[in-house]
C-alpha positions, -999 to +999 in steps of 0.1 A: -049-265-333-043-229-342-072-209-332-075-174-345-094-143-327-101-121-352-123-090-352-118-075-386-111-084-420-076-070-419-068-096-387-086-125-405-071-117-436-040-125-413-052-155-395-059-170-429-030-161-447-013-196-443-035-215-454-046-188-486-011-192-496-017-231-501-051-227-522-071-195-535-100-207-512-094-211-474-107-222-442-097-211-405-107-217-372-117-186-354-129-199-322-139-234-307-154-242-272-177-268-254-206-254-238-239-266-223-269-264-252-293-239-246-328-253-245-336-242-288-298-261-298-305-288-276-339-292-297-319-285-329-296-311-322-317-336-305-302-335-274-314-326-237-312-293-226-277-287-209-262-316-227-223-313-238-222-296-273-189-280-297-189-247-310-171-242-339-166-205-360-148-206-390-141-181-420-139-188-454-121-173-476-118-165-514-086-148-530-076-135-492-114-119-489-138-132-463-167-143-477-184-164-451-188-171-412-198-202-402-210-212-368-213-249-362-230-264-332-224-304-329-225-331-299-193-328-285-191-364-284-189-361-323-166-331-324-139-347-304-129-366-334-124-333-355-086-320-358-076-289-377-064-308-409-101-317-411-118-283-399-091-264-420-089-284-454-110-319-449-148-328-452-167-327-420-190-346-431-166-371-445-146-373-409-180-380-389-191-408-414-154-423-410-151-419-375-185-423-359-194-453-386-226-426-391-240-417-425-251-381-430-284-383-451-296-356-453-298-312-444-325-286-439-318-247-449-331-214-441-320-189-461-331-152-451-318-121-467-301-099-438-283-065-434-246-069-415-243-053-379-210-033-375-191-063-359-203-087-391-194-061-415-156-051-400-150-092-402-164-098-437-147-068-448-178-047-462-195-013-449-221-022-417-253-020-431-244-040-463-267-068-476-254-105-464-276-138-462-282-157-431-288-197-438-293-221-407-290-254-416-298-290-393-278-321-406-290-354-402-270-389-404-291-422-400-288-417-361-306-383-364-296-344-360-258-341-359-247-304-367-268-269-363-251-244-380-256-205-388-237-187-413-233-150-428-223-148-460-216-118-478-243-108-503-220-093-527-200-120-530-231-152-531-251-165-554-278-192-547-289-215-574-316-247-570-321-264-593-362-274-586-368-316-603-401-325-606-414-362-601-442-375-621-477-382-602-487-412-592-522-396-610-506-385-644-514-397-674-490-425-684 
């Protein structure tokens, strides 16, 4: 798997270019390692303190521009299974559920409005100081927590939408 180190937007402009040239969106892989959780991933991820975990940081991409920075925590038995054709251009999701016969049910996000650091900024390509979002999010399959992740997006670039159903009361009029 091609790993890019990119600190900038120019060199992940670069490190992206490939796979931009296929599709006006894209997906690299800026880093990925295997470390021992730290006891507040472990608890994210249902795991013991210590216990084997991946960490995966990738960029996307929108017409060349970075747009987001993801960092993904998940058991490193899981992650094993993941190539680049999936982490670059496939489902993650999709790859777990085939691979590890698990069914991903369900997430949890925490979306917090955030102003970029210098180092943030130079890789998303905006001035330090500008607005971003931060959203952590905990996937579940059936077997429980499988993936903690934390992501920057650009706040220029994002727009959140949610749509809000309501469910009729069990006390409501019928």
């Amino acid at each position: 798997m091609k790993v890019c180190f990119a600190a900038n937007a120019a060199a992940a402009r670069a490190c992206c270019r490939p796979q931009a040239a296929r599709s006006p969106s894209a997906l690299c892989v800026l880093e990925r390692s295997t470390l021992a959780a730290f006891s507040d991933l472990a608890q994210h991820l249902g795991l013991a303190a210590g216990a084997q975990v991946e960490r995966i940081v990738r960029l996307r991409t929108a017409s060349g521009d970075p747009l987001v920075l993801e960092t993904a925590y998940l058991p490193a038995e899981l992650a094993r299974t993941l190539d680049a054709d999936v982490l670059e251009h496939g489902s993650v999701y999709d790859a777990l559920e085939r691979e590890h016969r698990l069914r991903v049910t369900r997430a949890h996000e925490t979306i917090r409005p955030v102003v970029l650091s210098a180092s943030l900024a130079r890789l998303l390509g905006v001035r330090r100081g500008a607005p971003a979002f931060r959203v952590e999010r905990t996937t579940w399959s059936d077997h429980g927590p499988i993936e903690w992740q934390e992501s920057v997006l650009r706040g220029d670039r994002y727009l959140y939408s949610v749509d809000l159903p309501r469910h009729a009361s069990s006390n409501a009029p019928h």
